[in-house]
Biopython code that builds the backbone (N, CA, C, O; Angstrom):
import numpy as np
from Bio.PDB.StructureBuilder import StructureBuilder

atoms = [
    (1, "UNK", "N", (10.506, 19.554, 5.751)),
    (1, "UNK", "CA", (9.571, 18.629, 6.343)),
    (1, "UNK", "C", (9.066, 19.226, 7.653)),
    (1, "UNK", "O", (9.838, 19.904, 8.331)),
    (2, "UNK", "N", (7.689, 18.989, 8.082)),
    (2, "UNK", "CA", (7.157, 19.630, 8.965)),
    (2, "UNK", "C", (6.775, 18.701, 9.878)),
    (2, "UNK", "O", (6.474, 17.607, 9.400)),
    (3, "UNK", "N", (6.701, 18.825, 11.057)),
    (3, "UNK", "CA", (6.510, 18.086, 12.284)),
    (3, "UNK", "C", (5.564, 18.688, 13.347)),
    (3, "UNK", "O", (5.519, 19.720, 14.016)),
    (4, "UNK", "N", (4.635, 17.269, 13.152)),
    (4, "UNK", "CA", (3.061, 18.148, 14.453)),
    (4, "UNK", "C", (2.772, 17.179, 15.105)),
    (4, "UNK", "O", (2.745, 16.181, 14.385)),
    (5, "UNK", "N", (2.470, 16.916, 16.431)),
    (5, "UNK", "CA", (1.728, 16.202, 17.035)),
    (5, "UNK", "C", (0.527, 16.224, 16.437)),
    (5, "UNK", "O", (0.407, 17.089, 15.570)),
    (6, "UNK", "N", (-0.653, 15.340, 16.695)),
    (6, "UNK", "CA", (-1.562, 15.066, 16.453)),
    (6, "UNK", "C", (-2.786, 15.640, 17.161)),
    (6, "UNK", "O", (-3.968, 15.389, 16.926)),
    (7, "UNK", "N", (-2.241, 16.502, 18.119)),
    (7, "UNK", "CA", (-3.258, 17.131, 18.724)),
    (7, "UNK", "C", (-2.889, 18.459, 18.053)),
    (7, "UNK", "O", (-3.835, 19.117, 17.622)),
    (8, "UNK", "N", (-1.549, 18.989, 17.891)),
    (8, "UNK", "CA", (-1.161, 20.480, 16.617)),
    (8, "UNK", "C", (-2.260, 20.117, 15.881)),
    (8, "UNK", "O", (-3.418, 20.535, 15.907)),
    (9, "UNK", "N", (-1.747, 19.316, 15.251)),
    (9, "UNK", "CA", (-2.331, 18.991, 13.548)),
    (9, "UNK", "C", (-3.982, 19.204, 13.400)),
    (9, "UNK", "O", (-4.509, 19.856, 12.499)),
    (10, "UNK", "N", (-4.714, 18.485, 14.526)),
    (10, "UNK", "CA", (-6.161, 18.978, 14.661)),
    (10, "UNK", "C", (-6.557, 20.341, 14.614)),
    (10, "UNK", "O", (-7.560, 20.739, 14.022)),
    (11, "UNK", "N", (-5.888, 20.935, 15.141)),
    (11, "UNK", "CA", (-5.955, 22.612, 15.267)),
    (11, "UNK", "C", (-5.894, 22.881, 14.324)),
    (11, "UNK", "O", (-6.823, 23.572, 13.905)),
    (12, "UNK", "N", (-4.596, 22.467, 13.217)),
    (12, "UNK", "CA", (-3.567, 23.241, 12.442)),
    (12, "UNK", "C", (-4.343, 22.583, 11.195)),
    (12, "UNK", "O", (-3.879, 23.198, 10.236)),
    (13, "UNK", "N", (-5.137, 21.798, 10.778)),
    (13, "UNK", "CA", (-5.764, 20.690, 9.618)),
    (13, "UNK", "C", (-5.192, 21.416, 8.324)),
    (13, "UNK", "O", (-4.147, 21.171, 7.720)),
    (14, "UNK", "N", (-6.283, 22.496, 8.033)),
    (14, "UNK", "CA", (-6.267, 23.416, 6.770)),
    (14, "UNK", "C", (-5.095, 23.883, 6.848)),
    (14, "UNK", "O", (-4.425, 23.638, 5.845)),
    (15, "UNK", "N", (-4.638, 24.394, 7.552)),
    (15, "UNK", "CA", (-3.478, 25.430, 7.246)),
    (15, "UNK", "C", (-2.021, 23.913, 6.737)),
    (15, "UNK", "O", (-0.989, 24.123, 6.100)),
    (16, "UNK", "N", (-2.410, 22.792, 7.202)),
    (16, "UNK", "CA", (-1.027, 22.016, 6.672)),
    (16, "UNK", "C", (-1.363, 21.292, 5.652)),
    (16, "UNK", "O", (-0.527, 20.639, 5.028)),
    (17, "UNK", "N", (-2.660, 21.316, 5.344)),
    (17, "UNK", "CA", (-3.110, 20.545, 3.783)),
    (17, "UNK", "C", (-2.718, 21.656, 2.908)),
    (17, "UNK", "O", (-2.317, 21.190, 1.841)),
    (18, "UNK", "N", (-2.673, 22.907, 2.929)),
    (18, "UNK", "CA", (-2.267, 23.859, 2.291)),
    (18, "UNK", "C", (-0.493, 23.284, 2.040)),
    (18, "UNK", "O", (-0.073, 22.845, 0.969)),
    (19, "UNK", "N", (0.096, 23.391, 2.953)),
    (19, "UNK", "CA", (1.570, 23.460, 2.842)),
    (19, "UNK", "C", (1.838, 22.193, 2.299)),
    (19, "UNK", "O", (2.866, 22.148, 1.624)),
    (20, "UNK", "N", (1.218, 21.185, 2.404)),
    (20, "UNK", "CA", (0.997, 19.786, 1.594)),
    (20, "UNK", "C", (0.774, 20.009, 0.427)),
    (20, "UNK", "O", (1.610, 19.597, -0.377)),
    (21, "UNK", "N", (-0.491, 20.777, -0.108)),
    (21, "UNK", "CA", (-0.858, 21.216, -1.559)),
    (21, "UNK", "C", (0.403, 21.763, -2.375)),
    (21, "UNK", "O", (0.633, 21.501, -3.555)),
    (22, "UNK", "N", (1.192, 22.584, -1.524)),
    (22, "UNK", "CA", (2.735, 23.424, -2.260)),
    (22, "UNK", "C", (4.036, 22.483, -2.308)),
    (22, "UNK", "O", (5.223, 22.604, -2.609)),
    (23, "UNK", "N", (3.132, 21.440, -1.828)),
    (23, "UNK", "CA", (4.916, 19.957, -2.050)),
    (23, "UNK", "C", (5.602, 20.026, -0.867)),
    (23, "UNK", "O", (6.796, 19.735, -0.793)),
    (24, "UNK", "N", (4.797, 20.469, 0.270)),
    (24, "UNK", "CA", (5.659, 20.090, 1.514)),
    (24, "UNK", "C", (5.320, 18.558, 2.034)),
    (24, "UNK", "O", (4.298, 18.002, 1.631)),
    (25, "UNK", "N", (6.543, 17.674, 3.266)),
    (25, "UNK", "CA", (5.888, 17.091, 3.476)),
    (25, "UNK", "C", (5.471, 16.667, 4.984)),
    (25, "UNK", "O", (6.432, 16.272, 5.643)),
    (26, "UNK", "N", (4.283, 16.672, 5.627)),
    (26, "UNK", "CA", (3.899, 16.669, 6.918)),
    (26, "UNK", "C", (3.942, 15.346, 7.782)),
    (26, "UNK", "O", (3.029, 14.525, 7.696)),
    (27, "UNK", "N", (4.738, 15.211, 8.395)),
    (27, "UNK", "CA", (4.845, 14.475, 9.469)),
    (27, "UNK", "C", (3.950, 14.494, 10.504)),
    (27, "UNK", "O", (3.925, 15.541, 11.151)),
    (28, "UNK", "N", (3.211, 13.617, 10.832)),
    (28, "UNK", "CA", (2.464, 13.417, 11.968)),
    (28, "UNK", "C", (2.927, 12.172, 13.430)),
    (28, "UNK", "O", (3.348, 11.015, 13.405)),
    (29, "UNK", "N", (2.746, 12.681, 14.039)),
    (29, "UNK", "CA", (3.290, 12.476, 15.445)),
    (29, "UNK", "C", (2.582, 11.762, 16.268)),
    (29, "UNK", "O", (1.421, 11.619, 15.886)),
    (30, "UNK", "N", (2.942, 11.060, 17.642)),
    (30, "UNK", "CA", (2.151, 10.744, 18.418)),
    (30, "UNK", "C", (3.088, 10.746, 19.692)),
    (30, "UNK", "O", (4.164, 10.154, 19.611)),
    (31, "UNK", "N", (2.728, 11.386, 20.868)),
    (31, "UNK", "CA", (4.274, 11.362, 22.046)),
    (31, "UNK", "C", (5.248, 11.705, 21.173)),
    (31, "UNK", "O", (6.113, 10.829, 21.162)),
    (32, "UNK", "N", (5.458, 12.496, 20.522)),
    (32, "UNK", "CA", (6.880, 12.634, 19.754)),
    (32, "UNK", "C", (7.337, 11.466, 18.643)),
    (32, "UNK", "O", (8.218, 11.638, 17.799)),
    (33, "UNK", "N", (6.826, 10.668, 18.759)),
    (33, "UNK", "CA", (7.056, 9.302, 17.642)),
    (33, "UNK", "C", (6.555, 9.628, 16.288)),
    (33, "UNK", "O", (5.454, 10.178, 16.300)),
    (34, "UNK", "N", (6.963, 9.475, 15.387)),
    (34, "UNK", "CA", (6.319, 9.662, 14.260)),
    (34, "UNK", "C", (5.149, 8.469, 13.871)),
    (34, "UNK", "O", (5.143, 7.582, 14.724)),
    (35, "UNK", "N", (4.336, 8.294, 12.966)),
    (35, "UNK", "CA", (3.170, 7.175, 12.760)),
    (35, "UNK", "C", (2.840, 8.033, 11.574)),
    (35, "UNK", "O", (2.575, 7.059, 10.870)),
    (36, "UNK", "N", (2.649, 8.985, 10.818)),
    (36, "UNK", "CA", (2.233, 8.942, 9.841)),
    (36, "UNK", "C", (2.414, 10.228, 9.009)),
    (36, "UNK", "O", (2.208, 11.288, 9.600)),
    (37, "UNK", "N", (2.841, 10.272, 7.470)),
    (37, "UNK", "CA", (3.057, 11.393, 6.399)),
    (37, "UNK", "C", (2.231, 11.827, 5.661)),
    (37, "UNK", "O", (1.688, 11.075, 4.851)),
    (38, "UNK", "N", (1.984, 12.864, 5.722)),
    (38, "UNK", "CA", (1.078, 13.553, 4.614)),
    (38, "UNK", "C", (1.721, 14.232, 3.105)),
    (38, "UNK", "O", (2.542, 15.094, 2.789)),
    (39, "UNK", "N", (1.046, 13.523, 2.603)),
    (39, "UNK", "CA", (1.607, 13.993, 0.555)),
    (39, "UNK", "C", (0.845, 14.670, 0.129)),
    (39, "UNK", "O", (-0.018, 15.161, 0.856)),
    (40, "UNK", "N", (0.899, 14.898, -1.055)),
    (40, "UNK", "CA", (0.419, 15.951, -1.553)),
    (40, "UNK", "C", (-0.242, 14.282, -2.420)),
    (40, "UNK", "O", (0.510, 13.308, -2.422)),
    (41, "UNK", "N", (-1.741, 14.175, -3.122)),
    (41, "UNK", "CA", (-2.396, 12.972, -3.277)),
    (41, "UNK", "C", (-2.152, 13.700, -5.334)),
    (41, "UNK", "O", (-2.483, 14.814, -5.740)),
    (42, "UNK", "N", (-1.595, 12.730, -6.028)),
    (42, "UNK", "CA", (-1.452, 12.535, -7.497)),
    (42, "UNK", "C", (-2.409, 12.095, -8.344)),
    (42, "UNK", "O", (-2.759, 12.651, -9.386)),
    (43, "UNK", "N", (-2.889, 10.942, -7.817)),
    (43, "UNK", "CA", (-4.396, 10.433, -8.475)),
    (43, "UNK", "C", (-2.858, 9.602, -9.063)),
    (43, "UNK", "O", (-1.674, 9.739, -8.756)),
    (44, "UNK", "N", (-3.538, 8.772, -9.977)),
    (44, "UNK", "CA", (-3.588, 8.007, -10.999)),
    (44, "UNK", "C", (-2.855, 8.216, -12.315)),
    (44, "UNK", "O", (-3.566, 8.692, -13.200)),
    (45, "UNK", "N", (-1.412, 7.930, -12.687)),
    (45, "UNK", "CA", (-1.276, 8.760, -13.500)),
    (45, "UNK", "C", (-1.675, 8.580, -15.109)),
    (45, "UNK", "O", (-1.663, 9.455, -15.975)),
    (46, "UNK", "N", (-2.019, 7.225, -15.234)),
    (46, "UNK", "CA", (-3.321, 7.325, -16.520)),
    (46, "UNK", "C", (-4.264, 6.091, -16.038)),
    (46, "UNK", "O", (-4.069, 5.238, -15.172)),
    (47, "UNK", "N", (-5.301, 6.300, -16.871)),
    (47, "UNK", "CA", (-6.462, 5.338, -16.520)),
    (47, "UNK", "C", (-5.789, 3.704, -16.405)),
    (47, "UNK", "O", (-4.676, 3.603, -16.921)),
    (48, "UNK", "N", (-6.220, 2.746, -15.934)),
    (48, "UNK", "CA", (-5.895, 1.647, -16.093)),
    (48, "UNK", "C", (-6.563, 0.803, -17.421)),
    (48, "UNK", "O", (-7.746, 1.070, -17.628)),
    (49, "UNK", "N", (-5.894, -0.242, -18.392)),
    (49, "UNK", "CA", (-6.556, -0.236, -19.370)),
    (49, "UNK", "C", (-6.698, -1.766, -19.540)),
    (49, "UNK", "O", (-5.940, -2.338, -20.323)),
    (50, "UNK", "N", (-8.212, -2.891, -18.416)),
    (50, "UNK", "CA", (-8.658, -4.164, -18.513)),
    (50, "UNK", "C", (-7.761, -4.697, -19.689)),
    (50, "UNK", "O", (-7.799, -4.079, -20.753)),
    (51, "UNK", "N", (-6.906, -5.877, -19.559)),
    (51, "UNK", "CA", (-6.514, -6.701, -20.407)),
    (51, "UNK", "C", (-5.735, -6.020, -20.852)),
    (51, "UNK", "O", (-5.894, -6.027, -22.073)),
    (52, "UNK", "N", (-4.760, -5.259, -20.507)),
    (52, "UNK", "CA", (-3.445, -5.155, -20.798)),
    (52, "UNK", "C", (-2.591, -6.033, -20.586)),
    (52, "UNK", "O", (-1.857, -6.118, -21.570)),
    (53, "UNK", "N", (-2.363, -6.608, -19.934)),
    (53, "UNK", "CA", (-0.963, -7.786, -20.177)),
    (53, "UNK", "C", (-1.865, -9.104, -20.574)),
    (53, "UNK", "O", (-1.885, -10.228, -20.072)),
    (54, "UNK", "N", (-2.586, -8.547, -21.644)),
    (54, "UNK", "CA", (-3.457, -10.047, -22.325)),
    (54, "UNK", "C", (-2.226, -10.612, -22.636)),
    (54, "UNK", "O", (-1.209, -9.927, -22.740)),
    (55, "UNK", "N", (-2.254, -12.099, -22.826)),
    (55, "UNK", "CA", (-1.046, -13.063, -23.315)),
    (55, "UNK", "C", (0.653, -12.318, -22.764)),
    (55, "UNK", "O", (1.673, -12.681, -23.349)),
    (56, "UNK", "N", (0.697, -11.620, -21.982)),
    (56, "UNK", "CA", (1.725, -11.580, -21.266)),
    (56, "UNK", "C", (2.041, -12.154, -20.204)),
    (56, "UNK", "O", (3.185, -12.126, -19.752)),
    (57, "UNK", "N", (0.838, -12.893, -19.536)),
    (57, "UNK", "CA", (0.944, -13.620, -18.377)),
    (57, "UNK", "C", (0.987, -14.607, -18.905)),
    (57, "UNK", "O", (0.632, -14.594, -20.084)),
    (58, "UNK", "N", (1.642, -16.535, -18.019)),
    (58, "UNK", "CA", (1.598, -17.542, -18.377)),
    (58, "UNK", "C", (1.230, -18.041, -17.030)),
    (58, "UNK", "O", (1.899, -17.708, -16.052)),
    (59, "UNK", "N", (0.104, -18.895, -16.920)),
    (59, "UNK", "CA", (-0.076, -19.847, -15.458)),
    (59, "UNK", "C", (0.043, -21.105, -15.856)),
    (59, "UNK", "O", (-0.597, -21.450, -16.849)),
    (60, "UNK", "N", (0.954, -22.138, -15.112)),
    (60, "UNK", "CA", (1.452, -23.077, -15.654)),
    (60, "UNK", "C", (0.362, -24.162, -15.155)),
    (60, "UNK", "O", (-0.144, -23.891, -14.066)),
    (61, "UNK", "N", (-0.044, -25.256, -15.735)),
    (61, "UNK", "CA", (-0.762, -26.235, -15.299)),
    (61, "UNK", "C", (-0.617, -26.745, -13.898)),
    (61, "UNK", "O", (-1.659, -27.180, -13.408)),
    (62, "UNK", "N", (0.143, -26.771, -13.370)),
    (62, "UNK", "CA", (0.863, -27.535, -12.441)),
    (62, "UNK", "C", (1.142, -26.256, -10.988)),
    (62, "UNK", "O", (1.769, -26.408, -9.940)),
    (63, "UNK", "N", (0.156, -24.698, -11.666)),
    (63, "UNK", "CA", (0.602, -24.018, -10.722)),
    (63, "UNK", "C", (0.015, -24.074, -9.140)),
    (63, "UNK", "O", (0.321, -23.347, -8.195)),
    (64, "UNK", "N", (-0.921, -25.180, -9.191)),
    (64, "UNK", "CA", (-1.462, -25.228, -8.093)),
    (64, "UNK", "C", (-1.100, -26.577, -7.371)),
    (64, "UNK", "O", (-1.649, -26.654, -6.272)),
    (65, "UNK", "N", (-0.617, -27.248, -7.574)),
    (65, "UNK", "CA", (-0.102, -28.396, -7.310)),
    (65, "UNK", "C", (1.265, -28.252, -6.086)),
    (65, "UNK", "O", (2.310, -27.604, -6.149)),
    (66, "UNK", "N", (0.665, -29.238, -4.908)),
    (66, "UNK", "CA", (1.681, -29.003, -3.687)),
    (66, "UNK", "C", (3.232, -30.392, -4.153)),
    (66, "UNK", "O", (3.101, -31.577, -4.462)),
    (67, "UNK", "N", (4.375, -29.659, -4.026)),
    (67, "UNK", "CA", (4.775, -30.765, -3.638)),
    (67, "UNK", "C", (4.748, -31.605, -2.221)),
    (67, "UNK", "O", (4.523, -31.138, -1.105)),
    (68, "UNK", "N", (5.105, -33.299, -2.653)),
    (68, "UNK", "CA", (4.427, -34.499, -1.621)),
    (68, "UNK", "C", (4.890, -33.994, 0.188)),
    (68, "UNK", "O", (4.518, -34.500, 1.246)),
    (69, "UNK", "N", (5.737, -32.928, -0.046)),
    (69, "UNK", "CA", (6.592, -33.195, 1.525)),
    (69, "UNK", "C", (5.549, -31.969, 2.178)),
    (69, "UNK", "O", (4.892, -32.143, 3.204)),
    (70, "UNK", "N", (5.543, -30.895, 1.490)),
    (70, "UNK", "CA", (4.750, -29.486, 1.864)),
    (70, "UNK", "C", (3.184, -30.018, 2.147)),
    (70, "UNK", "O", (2.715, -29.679, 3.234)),
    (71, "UNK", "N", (2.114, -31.033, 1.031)),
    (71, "UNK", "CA", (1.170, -31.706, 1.260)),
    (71, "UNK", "C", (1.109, -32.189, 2.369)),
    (71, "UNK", "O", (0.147, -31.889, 3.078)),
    (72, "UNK", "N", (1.867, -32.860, 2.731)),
    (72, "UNK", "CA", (1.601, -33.621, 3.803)),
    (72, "UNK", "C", (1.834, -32.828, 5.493)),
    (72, "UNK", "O", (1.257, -33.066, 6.554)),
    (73, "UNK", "N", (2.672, -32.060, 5.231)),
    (73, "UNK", "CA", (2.815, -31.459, 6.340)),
    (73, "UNK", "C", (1.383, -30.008, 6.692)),
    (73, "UNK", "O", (1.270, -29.272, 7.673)),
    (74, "UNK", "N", (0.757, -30.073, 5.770)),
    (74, "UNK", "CA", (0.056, -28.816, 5.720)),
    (74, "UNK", "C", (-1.591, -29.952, 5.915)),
    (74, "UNK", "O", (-2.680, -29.509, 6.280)),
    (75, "UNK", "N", (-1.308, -31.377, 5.562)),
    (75, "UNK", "CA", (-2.541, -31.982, 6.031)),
    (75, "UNK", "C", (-3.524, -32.540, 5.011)),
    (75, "UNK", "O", (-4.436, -33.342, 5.214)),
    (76, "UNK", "N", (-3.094, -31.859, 3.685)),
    (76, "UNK", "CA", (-3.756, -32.398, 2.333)),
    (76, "UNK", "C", (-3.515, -33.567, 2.001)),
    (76, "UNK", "O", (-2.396, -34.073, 1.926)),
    (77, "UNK", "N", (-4.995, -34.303, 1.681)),
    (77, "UNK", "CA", (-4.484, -35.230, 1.057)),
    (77, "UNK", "C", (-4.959, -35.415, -0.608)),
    (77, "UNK", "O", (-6.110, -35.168, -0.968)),
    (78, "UNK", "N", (-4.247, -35.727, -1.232)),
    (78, "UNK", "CA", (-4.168, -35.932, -2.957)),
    (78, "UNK", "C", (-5.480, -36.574, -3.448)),
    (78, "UNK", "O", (-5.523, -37.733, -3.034)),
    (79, "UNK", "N", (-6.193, -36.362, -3.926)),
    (79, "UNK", "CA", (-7.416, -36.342, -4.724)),
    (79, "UNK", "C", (-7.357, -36.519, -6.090)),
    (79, "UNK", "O", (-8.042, -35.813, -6.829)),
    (80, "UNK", "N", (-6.526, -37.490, -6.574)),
    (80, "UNK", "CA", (-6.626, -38.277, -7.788)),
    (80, "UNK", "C", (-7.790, -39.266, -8.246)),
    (80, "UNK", "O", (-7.709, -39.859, -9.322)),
]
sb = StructureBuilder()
sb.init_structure("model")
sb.init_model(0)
sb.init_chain("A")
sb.init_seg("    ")
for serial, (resi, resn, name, xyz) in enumerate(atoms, 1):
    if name == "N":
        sb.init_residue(resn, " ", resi, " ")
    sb.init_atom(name, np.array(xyz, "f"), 0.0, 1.0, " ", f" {name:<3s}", serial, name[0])
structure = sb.get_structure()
């Protein structure tokens, strides 16, 4: 694992997207603190395919429905 300040890293850009590209992984810095990692980016590993969990999901009638104590404290009132 590699470690740069953020002012390195500006300098250093290409040369650590490279070492990123070979499966390293880059640590980015700020005052010595860490804030953020650089990966090597995978994409997607297959397309996503609309309506796949057709009829695998269930939403229950009642899924929107507050109970009376949570209603009331949140300010709703019941619309029957």
């Amino acid at each position: 694992m590699i470690v740069r300040n953020v002012s390195e890293a500006k300098a250093q850009l290409s040369a650590l997207l490279e070492r990123v590209r070979s499966g390293q992984e880059v640590i980015l810095a700020k005052a010595g603190k860490p804030v953020a990692k650089l990966v090597a980016f995978d994409g997607p590993r297959k397309p996503r395919k609309p309506g796949a969990m057709a009829g695998k999901i269930v939403i229950h009638k009642d899924f929107d429905t507050w109970p009376d104590d949570i209603a009331q404290a949140f300010g709703i009132v019941d619309k029957k």
